[in-house]
N, CA, C and O atoms as a printed pandas DataFrame, in Angstrom:
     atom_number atom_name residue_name chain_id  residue_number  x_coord  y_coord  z_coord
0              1         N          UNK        A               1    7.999  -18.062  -11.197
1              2        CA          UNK        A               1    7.765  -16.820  -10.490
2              3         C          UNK        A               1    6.432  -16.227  -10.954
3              4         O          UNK        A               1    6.126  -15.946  -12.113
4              5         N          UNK        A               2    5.631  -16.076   -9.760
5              6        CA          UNK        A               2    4.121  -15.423  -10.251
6              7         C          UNK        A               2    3.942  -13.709  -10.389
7              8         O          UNK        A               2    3.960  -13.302   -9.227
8              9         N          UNK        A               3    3.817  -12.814  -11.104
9             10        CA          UNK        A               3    4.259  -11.818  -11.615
10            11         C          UNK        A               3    3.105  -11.010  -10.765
11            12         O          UNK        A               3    3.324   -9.881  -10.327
12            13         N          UNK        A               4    2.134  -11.543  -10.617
13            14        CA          UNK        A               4    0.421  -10.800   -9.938
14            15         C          UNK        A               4    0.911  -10.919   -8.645
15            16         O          UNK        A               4    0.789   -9.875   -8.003
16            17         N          UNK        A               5    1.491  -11.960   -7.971
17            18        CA          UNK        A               5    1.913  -12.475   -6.212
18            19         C          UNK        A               5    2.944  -11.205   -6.267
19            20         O          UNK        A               5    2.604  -10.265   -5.548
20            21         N          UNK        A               6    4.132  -11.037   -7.000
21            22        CA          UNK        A               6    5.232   -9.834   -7.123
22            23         C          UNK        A               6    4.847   -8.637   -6.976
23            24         O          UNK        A               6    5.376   -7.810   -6.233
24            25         N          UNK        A               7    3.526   -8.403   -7.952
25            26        CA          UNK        A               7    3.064   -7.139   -7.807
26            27         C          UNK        A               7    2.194   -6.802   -7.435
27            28         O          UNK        A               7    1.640   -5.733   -7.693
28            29         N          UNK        A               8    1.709   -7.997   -6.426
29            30        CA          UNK        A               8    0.837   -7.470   -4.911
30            31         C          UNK        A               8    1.639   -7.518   -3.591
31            32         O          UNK        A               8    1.292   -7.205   -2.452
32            33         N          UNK        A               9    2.777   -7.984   -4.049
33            34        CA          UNK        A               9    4.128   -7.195   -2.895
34            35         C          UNK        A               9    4.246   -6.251   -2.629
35            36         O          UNK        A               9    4.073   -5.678   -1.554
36            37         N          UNK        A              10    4.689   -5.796   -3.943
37            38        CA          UNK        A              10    5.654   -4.566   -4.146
38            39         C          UNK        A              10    3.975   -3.518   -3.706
39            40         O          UNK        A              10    3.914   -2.707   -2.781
40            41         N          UNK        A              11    3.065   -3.789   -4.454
41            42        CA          UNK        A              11    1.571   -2.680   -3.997
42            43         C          UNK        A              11    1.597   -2.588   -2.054
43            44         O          UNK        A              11    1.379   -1.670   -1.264
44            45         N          UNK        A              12    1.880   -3.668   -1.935
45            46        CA          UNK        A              12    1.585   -3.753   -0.986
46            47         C          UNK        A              12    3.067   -2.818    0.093
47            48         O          UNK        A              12    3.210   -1.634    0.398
48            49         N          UNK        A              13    3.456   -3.392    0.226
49            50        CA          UNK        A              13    4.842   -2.748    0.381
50            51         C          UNK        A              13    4.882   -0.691    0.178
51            52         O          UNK        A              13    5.350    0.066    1.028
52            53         N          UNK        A              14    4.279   -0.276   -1.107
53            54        CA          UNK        A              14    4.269    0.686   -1.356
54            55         C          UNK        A              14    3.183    1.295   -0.238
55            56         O          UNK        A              14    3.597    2.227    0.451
56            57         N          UNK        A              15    1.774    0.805   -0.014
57            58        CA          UNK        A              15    0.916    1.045    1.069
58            59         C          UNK        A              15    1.306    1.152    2.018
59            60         O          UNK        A              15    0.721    2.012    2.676
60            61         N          UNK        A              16    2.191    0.606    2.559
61            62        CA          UNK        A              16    2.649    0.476    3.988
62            63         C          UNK        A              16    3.354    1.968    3.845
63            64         O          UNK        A              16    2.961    2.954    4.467
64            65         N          UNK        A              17    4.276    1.962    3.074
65            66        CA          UNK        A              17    5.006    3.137    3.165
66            67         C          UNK        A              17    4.090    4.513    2.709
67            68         O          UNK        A              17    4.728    5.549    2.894
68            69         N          UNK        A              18    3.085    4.666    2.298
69            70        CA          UNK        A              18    2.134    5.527    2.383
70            71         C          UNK        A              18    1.629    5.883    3.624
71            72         O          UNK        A              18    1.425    7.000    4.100
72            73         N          UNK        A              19    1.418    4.532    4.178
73            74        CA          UNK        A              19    0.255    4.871    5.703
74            75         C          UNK        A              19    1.422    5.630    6.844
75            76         O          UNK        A              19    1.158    6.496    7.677
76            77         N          UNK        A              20    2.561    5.085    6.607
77            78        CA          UNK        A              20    3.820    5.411    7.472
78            79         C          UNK        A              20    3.729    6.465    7.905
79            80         O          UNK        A              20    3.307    7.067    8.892
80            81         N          UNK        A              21    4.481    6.689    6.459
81            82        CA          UNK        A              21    4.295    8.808    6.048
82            83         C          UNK        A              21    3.283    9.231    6.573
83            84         O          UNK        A              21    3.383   10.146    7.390
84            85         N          UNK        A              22    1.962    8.652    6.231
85            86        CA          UNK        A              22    1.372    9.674    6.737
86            87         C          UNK        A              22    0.849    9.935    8.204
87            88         O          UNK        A              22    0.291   10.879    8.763
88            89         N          UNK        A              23    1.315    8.568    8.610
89            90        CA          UNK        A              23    1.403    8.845   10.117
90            91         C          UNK        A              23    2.200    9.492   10.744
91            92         O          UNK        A              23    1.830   10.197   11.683
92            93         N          UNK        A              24    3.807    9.378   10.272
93            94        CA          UNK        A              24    4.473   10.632   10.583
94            95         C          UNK        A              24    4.049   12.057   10.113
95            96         O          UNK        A              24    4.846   12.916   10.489
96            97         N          UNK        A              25    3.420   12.337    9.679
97            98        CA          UNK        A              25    3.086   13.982    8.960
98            99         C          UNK        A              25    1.790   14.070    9.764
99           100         O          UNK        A              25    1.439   15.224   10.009
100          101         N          UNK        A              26    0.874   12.930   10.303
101          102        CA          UNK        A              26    0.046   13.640   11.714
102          103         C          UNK        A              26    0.460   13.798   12.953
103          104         O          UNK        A              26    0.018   14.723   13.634
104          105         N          UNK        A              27    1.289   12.998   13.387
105          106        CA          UNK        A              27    2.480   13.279   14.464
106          107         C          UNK        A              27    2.936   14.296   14.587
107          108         O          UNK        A              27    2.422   15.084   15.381
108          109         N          UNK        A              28    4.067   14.647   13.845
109          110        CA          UNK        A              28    4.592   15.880   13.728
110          111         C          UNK        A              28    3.756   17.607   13.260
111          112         O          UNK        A              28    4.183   18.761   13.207
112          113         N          UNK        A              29    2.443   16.972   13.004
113          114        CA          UNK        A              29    1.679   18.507   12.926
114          115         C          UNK        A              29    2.358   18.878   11.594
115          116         O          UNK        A              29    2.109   20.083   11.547
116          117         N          UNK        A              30    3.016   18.609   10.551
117          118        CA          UNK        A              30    3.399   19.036    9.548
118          119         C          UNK        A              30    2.684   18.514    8.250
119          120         O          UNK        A              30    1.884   17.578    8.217
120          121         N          UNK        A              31    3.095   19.258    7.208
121          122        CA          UNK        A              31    2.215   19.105    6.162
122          123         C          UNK        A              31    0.631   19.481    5.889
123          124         O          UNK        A              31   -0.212   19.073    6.688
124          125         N          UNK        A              32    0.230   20.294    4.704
125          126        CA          UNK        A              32   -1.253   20.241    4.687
126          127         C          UNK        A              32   -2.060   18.804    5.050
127          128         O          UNK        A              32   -1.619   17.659    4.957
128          129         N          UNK        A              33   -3.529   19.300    5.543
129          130        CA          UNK        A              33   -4.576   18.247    5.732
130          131         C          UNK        A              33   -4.462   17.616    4.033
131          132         O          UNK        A              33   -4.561   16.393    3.937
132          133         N          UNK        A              34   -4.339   18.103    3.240
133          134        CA          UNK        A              34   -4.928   17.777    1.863
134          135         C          UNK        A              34   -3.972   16.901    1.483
135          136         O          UNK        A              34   -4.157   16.059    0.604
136          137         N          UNK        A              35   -2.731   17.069    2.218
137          138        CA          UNK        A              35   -1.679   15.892    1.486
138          139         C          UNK        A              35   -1.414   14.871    2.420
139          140         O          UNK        A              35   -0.680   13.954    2.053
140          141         N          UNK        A              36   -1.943   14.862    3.721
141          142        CA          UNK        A              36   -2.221   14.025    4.215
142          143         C          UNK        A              36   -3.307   12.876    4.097
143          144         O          UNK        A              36   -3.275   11.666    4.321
144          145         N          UNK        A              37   -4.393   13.855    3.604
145          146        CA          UNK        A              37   -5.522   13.124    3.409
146          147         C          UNK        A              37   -5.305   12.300    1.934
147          148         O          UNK        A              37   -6.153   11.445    1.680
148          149         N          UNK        A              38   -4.435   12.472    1.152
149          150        CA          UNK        A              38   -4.732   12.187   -0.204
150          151         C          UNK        A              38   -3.229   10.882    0.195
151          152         O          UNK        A              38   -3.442    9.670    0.194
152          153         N          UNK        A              39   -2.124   11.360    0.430
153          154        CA          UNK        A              39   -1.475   10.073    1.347
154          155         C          UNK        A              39   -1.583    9.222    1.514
155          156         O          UNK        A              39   -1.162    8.235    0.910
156          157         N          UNK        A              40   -2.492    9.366    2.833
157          158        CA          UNK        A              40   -3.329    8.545    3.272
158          159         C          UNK        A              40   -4.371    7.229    2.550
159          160         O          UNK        A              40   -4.239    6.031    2.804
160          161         N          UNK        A              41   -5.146    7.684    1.843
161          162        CA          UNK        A              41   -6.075    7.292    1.042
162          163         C          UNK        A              41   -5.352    6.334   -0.499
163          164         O          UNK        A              41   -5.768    5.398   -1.182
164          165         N          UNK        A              42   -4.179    7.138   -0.509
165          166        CA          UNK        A              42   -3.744    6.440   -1.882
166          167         C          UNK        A              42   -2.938    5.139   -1.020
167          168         O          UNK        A              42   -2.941    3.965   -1.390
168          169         N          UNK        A              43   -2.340    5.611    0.070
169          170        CA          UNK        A              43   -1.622    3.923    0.694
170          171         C          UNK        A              43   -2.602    3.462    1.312
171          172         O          UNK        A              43   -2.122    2.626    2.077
172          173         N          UNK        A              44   -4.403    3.519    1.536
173          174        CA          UNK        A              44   -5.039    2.387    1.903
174          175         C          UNK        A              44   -5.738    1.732    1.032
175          176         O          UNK        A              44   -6.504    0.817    1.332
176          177         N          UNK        A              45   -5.492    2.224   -0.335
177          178        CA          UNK        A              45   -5.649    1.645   -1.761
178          179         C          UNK        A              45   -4.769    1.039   -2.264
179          180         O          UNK        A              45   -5.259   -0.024   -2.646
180          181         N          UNK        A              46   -3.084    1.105   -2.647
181          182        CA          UNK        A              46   -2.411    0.163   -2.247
182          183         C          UNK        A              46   -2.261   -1.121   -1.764
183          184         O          UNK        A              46   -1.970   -2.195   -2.290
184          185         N          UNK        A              47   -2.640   -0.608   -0.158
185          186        CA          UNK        A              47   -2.090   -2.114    0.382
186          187         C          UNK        A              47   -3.425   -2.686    0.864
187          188         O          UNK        A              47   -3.502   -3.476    1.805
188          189         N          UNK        A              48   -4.318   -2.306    0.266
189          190        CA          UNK        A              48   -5.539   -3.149    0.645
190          191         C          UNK        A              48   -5.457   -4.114   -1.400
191          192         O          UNK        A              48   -5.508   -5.338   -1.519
192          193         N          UNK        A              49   -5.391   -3.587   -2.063
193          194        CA          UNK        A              49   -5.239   -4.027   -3.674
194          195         C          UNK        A              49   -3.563   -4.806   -3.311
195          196         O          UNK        A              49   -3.535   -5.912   -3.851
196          197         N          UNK        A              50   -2.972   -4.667   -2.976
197          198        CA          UNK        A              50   -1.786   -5.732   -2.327
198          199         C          UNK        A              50   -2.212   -7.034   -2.039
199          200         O          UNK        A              50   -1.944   -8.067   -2.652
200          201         N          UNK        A              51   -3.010   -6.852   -0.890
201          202        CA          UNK        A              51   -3.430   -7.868    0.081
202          203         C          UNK        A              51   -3.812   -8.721   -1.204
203          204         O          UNK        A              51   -3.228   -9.756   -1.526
204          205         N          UNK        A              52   -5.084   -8.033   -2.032
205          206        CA          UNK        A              52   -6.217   -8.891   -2.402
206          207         C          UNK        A              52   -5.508   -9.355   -3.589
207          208         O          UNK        A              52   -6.255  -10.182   -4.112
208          209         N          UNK        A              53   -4.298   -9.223   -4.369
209          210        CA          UNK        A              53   -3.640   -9.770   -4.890
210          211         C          UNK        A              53   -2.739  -10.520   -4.532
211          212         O          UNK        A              53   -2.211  -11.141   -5.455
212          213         N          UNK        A              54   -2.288  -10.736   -3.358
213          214        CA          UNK        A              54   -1.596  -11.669   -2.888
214          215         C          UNK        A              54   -2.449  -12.798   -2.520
215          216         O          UNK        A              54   -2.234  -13.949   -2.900
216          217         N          UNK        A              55   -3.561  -12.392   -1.664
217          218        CA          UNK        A              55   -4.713  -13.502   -1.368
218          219         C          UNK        A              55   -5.189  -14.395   -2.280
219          220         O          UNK        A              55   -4.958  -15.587   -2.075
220          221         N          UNK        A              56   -6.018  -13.957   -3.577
221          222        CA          UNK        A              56   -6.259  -14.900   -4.417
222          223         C          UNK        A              56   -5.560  -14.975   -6.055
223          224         O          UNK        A              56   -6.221  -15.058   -7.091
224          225         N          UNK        A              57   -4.131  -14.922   -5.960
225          226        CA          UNK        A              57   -3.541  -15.465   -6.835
226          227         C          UNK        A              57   -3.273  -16.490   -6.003
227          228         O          UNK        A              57   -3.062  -16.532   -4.791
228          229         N          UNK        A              58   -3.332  -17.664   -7.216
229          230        CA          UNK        A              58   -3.117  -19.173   -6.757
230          231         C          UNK        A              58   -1.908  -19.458   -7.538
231          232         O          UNK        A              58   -1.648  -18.953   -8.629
232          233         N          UNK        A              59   -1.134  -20.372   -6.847
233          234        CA          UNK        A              59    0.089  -20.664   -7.455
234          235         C          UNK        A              59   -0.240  -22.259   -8.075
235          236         O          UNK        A              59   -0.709  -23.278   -7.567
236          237         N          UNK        A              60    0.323  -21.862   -9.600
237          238        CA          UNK        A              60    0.580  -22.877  -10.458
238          239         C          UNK        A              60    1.238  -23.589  -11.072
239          240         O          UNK        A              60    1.390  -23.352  -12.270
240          241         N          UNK        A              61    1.947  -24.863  -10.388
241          242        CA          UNK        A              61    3.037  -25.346  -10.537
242          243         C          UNK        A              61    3.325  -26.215  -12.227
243          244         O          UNK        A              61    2.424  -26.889  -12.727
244          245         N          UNK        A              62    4.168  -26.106  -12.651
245          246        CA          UNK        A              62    4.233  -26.631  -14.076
246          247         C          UNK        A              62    4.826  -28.030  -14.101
247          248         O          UNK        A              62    4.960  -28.625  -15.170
């Protein structure tokens, strides 16, 4: 089990559910701009650092 591939899942995974939210909270007109914007920004840091840990960890078979 590769522990960097796991925890560019789970990053990743967590991003998604950042961008979600904060697409529901521009939808609905609720919530400050500031916690949207900061939301926002922290789940496209996330799941972009997801991606790029899932991308180039290489798997190493023993």
């Amino acid at each position: 089990m590769n522990m960097k591939r796991t925890f560019g899942a789970v990053l990743t995974i967590l991003g998604i559910i950042g961008l979600i939210y904060t697409g529901v909270l521009i939808i609905n007109h609720s919530g400050a701009a500031t916690t949207m914007i900061v939301v926002g920004i922290i789940g496209i840091i996330f799941f972009v650092s997801g991606i790029g840990l899932v991308r180039n960890t290489t798997d190493e078979t023993k």
